[in-house]
N, CA, C and O atoms as a MOPAC input file, in Angstrom:
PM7 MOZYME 1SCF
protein

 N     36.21900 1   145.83900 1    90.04100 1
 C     36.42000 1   146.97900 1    90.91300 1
 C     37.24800 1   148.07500 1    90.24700 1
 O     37.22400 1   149.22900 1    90.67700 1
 N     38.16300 1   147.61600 1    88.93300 1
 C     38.40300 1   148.89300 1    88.39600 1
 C     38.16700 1   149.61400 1    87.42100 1
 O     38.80500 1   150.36300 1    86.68100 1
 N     36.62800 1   149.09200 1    87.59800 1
 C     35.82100 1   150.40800 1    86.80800 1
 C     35.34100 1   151.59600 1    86.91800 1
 O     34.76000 1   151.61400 1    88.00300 1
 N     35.23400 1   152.77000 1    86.33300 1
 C     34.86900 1   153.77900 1    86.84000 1
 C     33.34600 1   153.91400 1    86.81700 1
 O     32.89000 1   153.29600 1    85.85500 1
 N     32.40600 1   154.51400 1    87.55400 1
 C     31.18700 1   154.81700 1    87.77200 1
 C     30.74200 1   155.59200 1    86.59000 1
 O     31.26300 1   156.58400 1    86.08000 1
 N     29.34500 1   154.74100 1    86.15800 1
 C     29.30100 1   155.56400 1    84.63200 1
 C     29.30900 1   156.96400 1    84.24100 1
 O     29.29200 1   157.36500 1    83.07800 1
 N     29.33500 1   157.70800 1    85.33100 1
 C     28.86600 1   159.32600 1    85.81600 1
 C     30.49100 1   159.62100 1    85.38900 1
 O     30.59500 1   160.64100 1    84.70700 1
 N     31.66100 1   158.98600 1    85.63700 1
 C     32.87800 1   159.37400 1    85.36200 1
 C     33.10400 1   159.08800 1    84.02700 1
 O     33.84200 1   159.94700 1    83.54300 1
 N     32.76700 1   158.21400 1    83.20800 1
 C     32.69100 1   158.03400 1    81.68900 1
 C     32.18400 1   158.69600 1    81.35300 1
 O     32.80400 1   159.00800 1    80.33600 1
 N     31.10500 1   159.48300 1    81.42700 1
 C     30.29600 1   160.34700 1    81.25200 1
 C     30.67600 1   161.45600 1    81.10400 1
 O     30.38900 1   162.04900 1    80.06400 1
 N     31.28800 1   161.94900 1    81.90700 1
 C     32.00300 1   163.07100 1    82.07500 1
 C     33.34500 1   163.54900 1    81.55400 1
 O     33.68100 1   164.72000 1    81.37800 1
 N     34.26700 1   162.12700 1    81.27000 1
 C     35.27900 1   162.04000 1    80.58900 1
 C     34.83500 1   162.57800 1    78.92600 1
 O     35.28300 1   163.59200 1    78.39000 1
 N     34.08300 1   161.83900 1    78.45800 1
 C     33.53900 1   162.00100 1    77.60800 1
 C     33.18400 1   163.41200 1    77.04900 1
 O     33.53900 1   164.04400 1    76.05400 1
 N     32.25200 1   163.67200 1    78.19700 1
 C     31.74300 1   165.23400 1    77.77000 1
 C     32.96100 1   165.98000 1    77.49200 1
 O     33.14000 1   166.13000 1    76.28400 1
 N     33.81300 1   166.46900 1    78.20300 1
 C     34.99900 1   166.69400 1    78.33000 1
 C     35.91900 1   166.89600 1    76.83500 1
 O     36.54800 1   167.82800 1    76.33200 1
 N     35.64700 1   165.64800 1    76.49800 1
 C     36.21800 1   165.18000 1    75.03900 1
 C     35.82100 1   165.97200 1    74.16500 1
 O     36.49800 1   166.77700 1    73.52400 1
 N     34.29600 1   165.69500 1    74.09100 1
 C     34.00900 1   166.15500 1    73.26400 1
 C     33.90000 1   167.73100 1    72.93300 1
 O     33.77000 1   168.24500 1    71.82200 1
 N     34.00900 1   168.51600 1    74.49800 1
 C     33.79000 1   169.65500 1    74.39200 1
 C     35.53600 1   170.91600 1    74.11800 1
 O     35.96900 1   172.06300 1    74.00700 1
 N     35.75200 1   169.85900 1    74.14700 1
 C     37.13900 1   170.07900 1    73.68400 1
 C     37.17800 1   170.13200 1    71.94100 1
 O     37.40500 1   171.08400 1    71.19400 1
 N     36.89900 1   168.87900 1    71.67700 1
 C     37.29900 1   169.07300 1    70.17100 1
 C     36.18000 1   169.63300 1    69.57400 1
 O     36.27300 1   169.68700 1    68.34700 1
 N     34.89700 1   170.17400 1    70.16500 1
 C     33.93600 1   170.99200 1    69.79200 1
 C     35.10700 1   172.56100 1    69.59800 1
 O     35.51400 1   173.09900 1    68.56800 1
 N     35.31300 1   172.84700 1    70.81900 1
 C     36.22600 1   174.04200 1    70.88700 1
 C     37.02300 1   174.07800 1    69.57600 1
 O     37.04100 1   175.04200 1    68.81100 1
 N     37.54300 1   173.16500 1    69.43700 1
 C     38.96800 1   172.94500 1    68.30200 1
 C     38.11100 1   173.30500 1    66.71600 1
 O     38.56800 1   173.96400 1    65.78200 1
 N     36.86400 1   172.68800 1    66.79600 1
 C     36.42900 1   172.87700 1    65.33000 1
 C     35.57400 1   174.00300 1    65.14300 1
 O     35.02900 1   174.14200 1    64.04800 1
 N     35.34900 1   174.95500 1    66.20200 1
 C     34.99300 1   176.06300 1    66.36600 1
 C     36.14200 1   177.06200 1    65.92900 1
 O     36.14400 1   177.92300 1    65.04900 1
 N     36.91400 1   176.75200 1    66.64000 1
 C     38.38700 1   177.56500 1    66.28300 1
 C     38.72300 1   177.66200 1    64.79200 1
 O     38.52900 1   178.68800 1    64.13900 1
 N     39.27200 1   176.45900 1    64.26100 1
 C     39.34300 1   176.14500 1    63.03800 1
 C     38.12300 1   177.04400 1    62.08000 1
 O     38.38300 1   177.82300 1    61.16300 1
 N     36.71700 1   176.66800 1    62.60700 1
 C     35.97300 1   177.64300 1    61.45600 1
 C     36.15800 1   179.16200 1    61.51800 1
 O     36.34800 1   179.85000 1    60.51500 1
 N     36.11000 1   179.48700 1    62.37100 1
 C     36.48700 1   180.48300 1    62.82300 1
 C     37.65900 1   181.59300 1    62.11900 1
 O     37.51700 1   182.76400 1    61.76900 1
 N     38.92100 1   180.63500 1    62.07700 1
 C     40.08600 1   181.17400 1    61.25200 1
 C     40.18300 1   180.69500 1    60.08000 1
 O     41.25100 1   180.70200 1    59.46700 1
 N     39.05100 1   180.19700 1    59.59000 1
 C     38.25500 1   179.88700 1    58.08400 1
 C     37.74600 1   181.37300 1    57.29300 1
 O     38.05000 1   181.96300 1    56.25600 1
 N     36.99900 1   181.54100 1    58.18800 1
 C     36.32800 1   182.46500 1    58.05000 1
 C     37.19300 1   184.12400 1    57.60900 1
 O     37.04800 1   184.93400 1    56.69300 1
 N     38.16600 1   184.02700 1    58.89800 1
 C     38.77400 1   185.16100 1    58.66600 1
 C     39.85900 1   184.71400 1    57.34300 1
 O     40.31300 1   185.61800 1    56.64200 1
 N     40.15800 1   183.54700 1    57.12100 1
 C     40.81900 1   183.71300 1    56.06900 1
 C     39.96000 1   184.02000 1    54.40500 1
 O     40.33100 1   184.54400 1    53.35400 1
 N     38.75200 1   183.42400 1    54.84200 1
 C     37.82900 1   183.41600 1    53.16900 1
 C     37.89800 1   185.41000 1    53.56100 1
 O     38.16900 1   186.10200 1    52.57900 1
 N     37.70300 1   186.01800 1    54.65200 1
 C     37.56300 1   187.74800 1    54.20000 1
 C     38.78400 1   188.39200 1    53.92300 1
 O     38.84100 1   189.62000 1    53.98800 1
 N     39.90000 1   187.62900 1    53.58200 1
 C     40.99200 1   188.19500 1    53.84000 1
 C     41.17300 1   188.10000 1    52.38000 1
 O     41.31900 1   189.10300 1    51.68200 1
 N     41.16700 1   187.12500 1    52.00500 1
 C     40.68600 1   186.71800 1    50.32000 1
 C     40.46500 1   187.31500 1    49.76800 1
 O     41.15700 1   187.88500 1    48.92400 1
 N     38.87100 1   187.48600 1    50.14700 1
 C     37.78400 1   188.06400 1    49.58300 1
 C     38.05100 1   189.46500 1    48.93400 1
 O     37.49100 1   189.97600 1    47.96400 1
 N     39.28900 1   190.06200 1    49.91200 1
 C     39.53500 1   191.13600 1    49.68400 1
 C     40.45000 1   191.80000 1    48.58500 1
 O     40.43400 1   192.89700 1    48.02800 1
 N     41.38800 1   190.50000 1    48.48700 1
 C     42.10700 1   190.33700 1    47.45800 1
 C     41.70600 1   190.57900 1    46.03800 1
 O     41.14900 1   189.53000 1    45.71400 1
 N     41.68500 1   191.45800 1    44.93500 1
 C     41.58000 1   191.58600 1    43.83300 1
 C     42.44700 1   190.39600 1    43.09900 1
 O     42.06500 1   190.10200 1    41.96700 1
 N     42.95600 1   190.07400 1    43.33900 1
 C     43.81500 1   189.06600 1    42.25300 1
 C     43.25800 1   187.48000 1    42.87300 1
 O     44.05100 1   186.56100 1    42.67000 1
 N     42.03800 1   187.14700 1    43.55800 1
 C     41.46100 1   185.49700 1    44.57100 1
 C     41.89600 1   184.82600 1    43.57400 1
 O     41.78100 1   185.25800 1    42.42700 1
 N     42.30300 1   183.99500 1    43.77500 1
 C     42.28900 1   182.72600 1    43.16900 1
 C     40.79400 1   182.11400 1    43.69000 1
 O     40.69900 1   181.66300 1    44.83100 1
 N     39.52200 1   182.13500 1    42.67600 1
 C     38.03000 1   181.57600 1    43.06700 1
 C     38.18400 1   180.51200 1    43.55200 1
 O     37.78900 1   180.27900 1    44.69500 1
 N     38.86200 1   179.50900 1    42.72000 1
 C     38.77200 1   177.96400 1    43.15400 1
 C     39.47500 1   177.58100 1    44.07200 1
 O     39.23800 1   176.49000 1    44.59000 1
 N     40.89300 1   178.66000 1    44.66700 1
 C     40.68000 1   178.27200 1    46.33400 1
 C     40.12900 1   178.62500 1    47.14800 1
 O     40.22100 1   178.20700 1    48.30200 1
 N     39.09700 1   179.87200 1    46.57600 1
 C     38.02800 1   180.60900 1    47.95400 1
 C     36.90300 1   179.59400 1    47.83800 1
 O     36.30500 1   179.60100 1    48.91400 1
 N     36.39200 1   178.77700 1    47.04500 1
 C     35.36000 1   177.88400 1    46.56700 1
 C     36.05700 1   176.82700 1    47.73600 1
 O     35.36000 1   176.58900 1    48.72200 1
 N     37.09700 1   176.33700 1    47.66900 1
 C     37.44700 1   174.81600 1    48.20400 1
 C     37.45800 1   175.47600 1    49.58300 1
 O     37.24900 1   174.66800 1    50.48800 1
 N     37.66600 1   176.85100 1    50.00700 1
 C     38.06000 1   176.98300 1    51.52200 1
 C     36.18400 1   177.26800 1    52.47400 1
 O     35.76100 1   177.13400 1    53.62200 1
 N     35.59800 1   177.71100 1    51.10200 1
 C     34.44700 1   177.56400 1    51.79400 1
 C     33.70000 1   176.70800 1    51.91000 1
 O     32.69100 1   176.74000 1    52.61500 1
 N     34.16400 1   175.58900 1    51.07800 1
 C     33.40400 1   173.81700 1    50.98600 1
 C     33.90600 1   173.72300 1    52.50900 1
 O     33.24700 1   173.11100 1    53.35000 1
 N     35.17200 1   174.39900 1    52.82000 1
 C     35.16100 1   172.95300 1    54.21900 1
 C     35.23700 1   173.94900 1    55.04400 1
 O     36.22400 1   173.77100 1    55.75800 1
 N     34.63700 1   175.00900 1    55.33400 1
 C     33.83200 1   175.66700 1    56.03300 1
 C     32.32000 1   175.25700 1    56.31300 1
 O     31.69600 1   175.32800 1    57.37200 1
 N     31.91200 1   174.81100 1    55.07400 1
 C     30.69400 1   174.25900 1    55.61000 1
 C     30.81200 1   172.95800 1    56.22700 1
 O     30.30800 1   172.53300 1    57.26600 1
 N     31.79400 1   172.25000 1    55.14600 1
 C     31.96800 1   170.83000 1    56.40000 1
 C     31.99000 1   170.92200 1    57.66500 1
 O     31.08600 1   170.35100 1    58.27400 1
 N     33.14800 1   171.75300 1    58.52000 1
 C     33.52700 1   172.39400 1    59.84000 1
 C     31.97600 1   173.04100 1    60.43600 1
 O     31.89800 1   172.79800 1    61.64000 1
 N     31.04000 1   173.60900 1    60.04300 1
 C     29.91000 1   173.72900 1    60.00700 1
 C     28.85200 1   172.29900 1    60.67800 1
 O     28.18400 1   172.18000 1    61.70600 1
 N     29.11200 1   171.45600 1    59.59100 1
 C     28.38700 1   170.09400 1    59.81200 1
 C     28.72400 1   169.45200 1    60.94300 1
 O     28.01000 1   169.02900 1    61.85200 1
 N     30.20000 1   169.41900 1    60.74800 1
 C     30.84900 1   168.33700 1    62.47100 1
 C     30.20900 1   169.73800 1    63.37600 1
 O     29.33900 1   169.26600 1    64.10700 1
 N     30.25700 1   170.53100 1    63.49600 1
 C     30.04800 1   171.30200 1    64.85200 1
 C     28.95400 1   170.89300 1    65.22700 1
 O     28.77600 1   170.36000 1    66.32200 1
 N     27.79600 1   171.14600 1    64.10700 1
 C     26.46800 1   170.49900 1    64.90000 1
 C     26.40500 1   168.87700 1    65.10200 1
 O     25.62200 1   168.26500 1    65.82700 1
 N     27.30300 1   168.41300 1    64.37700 1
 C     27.18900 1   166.82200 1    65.16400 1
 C     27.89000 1   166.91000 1    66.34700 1
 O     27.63700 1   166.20200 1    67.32200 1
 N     28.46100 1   167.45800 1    66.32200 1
 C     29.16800 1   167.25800 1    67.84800 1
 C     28.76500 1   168.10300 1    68.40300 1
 O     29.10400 1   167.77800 1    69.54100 1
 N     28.03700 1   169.42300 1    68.54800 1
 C     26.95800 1   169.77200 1    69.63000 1
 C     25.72300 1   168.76800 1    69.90700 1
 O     25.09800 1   168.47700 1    70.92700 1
 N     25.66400 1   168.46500 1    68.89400 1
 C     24.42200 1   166.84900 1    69.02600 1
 C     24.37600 1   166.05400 1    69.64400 1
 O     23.38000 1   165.76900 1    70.30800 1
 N     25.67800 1   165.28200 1    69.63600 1
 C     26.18600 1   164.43400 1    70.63700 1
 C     26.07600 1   164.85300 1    71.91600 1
 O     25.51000 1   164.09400 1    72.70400 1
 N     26.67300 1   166.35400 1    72.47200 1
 C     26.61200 1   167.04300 1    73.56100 1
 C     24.75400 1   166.41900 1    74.09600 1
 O     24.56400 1   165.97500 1    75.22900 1
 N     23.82200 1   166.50200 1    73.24000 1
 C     22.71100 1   166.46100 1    73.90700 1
 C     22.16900 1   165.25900 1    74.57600 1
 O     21.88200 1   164.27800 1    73.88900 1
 N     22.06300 1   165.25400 1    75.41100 1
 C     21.76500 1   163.81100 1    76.01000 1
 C     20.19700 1   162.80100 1    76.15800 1
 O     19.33400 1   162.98600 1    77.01600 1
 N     20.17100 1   161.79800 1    75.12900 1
 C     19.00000 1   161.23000 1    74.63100 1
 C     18.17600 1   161.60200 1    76.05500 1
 O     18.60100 1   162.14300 1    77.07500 1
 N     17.04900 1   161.18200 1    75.77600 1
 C     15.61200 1   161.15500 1    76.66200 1
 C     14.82500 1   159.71000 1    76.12900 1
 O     14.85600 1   159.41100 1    74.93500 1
 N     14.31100 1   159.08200 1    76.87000 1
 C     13.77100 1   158.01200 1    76.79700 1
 C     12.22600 1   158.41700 1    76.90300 1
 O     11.80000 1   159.06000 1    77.86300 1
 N     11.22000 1   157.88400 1    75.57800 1
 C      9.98400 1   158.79400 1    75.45300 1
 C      9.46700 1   157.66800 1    76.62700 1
 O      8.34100 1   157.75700 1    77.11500 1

């Protein structure tokens, strides 16, 4: 009896995830503005604009896994 109804796991969940969706949105986000801020810089150091845009694309990758997750299977 003190389980919650799967509709409340469910939802907890979504929740979760749409949260730390938010968070790694954010994060790319002030990725971004930092690689143009750089960019702008005449004196870049390349190989930290190189490493900041590697994990820009990473931050990239989790977003669509975790919009992925957001999608909810279908049974063919």
């Amino acid at each position: 009896m003190d389980e919650y109804p799967a509709n409340v796991e469910t939802e907890t969940f979504r929740r979760t995830e749409l949260e730390h969706l938010r968070e790694l949105r954010m994060e790319h986000r002030d990725l971004d503005e930092a690689i143009q801020r750089i960019q702008q810089d005449p004196l870049t150091d390349e190989l930290q604009l190189r490493r900041l845009k590697k994990n820009k694309l990473r931050l990239k990758d989790l977003i669509a896994q975790a919009e992925s997750a957001l999608i909810p299977d279908l049974d063919a």
